[in-house]
C-alpha positions in Angstrom: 116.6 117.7 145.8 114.8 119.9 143.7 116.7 119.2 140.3 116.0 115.2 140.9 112.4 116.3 141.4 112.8 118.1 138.2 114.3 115.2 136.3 112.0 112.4 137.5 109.1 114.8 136.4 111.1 115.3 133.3 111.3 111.3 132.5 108.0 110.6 133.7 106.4 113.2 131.2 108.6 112.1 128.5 108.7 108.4 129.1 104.9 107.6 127.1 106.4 110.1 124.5 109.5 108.2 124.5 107.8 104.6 123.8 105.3 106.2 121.2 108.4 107.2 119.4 110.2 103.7 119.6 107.0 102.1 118.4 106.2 104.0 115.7 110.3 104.0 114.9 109.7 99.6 115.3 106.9 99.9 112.7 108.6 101.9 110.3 111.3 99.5 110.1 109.2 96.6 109.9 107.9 98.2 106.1 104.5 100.2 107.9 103.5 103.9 107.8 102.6 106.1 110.3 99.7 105.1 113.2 97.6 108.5 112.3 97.7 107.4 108.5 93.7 105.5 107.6 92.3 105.4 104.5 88.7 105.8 102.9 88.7 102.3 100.8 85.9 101.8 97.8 85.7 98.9 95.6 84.4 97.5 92.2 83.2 94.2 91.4 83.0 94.7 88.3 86.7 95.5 87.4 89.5 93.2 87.4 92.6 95.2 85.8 96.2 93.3 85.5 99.6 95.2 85.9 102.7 95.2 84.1 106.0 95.9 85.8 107.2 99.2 84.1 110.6 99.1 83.0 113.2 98.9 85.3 111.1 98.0 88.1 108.8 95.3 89.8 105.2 94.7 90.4 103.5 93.8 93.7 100.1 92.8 94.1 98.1 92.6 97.4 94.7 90.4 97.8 92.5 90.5 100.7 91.0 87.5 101.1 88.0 88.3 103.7 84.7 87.7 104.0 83.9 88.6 107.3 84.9 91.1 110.5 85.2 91.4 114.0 84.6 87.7 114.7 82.9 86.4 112.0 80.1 89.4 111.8 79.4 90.9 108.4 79.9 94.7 108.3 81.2 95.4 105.1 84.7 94.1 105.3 87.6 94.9 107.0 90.1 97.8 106.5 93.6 96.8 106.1 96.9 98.6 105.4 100.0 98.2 103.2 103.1 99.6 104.0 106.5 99.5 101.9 109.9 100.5 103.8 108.5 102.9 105.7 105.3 104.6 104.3 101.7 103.4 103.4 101.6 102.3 99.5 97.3 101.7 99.8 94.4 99.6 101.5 92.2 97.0 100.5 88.5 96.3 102.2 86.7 92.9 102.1 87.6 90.8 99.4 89.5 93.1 97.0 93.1 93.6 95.6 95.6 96.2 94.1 98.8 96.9 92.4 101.6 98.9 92.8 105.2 99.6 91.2 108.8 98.9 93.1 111.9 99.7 92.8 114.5 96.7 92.5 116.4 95.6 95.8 115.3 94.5 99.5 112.4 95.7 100.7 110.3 95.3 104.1 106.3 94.7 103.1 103.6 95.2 106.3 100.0 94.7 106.8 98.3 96.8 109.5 94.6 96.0 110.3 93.0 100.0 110.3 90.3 100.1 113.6 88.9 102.4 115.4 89.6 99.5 118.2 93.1 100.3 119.5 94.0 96.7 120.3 93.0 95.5 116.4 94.8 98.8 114.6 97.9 97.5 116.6 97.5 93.8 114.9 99.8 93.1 111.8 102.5 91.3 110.3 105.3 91.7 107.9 107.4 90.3 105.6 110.8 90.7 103.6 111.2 91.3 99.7 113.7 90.7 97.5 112.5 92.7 94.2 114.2 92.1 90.7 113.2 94.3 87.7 110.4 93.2 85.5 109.0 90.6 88.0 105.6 90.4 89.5 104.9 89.4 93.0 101.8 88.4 94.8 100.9 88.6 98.4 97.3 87.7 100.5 96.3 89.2 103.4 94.2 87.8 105.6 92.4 88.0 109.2 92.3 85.0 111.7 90.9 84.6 114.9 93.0 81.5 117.6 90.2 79.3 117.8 88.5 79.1 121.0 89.9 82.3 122.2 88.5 84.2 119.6 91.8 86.4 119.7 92.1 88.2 116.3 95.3 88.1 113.9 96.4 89.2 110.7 98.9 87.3 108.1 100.6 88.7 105.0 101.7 85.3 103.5 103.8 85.1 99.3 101.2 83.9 97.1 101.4 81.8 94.3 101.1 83.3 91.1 98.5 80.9 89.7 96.1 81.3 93.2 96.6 85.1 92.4 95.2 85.0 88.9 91.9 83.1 90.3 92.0 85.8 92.9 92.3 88.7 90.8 89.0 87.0 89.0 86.9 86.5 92.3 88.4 90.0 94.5 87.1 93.4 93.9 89.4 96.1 92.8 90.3 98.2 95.6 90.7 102.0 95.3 92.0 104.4 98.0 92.6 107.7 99.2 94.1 108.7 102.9 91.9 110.2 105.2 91.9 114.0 106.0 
């Protein structure tokens, strides 16, 4: 009796470990980084750089289209994540964009919305990528809410490579650094 009481303490103890490990191993395979992983985001109007693949390898952009947070309220943008295979690559805020360098083969691409509100940080979506050498690719972010329910959502959708040029004109430059 006392070694089952032992064992059910044992799986009751380990059980929330257990699914924080299975969720973090499901996110990880869908292309995001770690939970614990936020960023400090700043961006610049006023620059609008373009990227070329360097050789060998692939170029991916990411755009976040926004305007507006929790609900339509205007507090300076939301914070969202990008993950490749695994590990975060950077963030954008508001309306901004960057670039970043791939290796050629199949890849898994995620968005994570980064909040302080556990139910939003665990909103995302991902996508699969096929990456051939000295090709760009483009990809928009963007936050959604199921009208009349006012339940919030987050896309990562392709992105047309003419769209992205406007968007490269009209989105701030995003810069990035993780949290400490």
């Amino acid at each position: 009796m006392h070694m089952m009481k032992t064992i059910l303490a044992v799986l009751l103890f380990a059980s929330p470990v257990l699914a924080q490990d299975q969720a973090a191993t499901a996110r990880a395979a869908a292309g995001c980084g770690p939970n614990e992983v936020e960023f400090d985001v700043k961006t610049d109007k006023k620059q609008h750089p373009i990227g070329q693949p360097e050789s060998g390898k692939a170029l991916v952009y990411v755009f976040a289209d926004e305007n507006a947070d929790n609900g339509g309220i205007r507090i300076g943008g939301l914070t969202t994540r990008i993950g490749l295979d695994g590990a975060w690559v950077g963030a954008n805020k508001g309306k901004s964009y960057f670039f970043f360098s791939v290796d050629t083969g199949n890849h898994r691409l995620c968005t994570n919305w980064q909040s302080g509100v556990s139910s939003r940080s665990q909103l995302g979506s991902a996508a699969s990528l096929t990456v051939e050498a000295g090709k760009i690719y483009y990809f928009r972010t963007s936050h959604y809410f199921i009208e009349g329910q006012r339940q919030p959502g987050v896309k990562l959708e392709p992105l047309d490579r003419t769209e992205a040029q406007l968007l490269i004109a009209f989105c701030s430059l995003s810069t990035f650094h993780a949290k400490k």
